[in-house]
Residue, then its C-alpha position, 0 to 999 in steps of 0.5 A: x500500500x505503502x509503494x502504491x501511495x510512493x508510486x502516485x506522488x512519484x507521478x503527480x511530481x513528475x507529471x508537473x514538473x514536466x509540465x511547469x518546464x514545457x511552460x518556460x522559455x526558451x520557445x518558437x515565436x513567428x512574428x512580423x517587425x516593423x522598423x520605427x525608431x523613437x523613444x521607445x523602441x527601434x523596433x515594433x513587433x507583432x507576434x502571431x504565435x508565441x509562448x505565454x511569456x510573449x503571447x500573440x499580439x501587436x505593438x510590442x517595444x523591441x530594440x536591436x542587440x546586434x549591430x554586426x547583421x541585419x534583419x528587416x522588415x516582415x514575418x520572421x521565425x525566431x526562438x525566444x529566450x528570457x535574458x533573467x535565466x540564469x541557464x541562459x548561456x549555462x543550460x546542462x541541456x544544449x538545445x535550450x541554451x542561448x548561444x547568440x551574440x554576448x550581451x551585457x544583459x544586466x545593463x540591457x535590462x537597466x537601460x530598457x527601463x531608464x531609456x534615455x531622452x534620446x533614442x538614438x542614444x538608447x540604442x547605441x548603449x544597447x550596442x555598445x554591450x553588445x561589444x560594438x566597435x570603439x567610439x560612437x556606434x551608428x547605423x542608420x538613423x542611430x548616428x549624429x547623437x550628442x557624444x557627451x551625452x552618450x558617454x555620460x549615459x554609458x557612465x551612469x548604466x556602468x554604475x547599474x551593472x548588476x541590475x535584474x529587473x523585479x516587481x513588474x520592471x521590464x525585461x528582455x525577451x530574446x527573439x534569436x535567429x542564427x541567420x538573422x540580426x538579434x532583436x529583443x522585445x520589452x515585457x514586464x517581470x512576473x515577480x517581486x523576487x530579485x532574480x527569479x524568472x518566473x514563467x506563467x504556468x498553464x493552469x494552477x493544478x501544476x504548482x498545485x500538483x507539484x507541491x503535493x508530490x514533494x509533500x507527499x515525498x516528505x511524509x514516506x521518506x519520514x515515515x520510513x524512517x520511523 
């Protein structure tokens, strides 16, 4: 009876845990991007099938974290990251590991939430941790910027290097392509706690059915015992 009662803990734990996994970043996006660079983005992005950290929808802020490719406008095909994981770059499992173009993600995540007056400027500093040539990055429209007042700017995100966005601060979600330019669409955290992504589970019998498996764990490990 014992091993039978194991058994059904053993599976409801499972069964969730897999499920809270299958829930989490990293996943397929098809959207369609728009170039239209001011204060609030470089780019706009409709997303036409995503995950539920990114669902469908239109009008998402978005800016670009490689300036060495190009991408343009239209429907594309990416596989979103969350740039809070702390597996981002470290995953056991390598297929849900974000291999793209090294980004200072901590002070990309400050700058999304303290954009400068001038989106040019915005812009060039999410280039410049992006490991951008030396001097005043510019592409495009992203040129003729006050120099002063980007490197003033440089200083204070410098001063902000270990920020992780919390308590519905934005963050970026990764739109990655191994063929095209790297983009990365704002979205706010879900969670007050420093560090911890937290994705938005299917329904609440997965938590739920989670913490009765290892509840349930506890109480036949503690039961042997005695």
């Amino acid at each position: 009876m014992r091993k039978s009662r194991y058994g059904i803990f053993m599976v409801v734990a499972l069964l969730a845990l897999v499920s809270v996994a299958s829930a989490a970043l990293p996943a397929p996006v098809s959207a369609s991007i728009t170039y239209s660079l001011n204060h609030d983005h470089y780019w706009i992005v409709d997303v036409t099938a995503g995950p539920t950290e990114l669902p469908p929808g239109v009008g998402y802020n978005s800016w670009c974290s490689d300036i060495l490719h190009t991408i343009g406008n239209g429907a594309h095909t990416f596989t979103a990251y969350s740039s809070i994981d702390p597996l981002l770059t470290t995953n056991p499992d390598p297929s849900k590991r974000y291999t793209g173009p090294t980004e200072d993600w901590n002070k990309v995540n400050w700058i999304i939430n303290n954009k400068n007056a001038d989106s040019r400027i915005t812009q060039a500093a999410i280039w410049h941790y992006d490991g951008a040539p030396t001097g005043d990055p510019t592409n495009g429209d992203v040129s003729g910027y006050d120099h002063d007042a980007y490197i003033n700017y440089l200083a204070l995100v410098d001063q902000h290097g270990s920020f992780v966005p919390t308590c519905g601060q934005l963050y970026a979600v990764i739109l990655y392509s191994d063929t095209l330019q790297v983009i990365f669409v704002e979205r706010p955290t879900t969670t007050c706690d420093p560090g911890i992504p937290v994705p938005e589970f299917p329904s609440l019998a997965l938590p739920a059915g989670m913490m009765i498996g290892m509840v349930g764990l506890v109480y036949f490990a503690r039961r042997r015992e005695n």
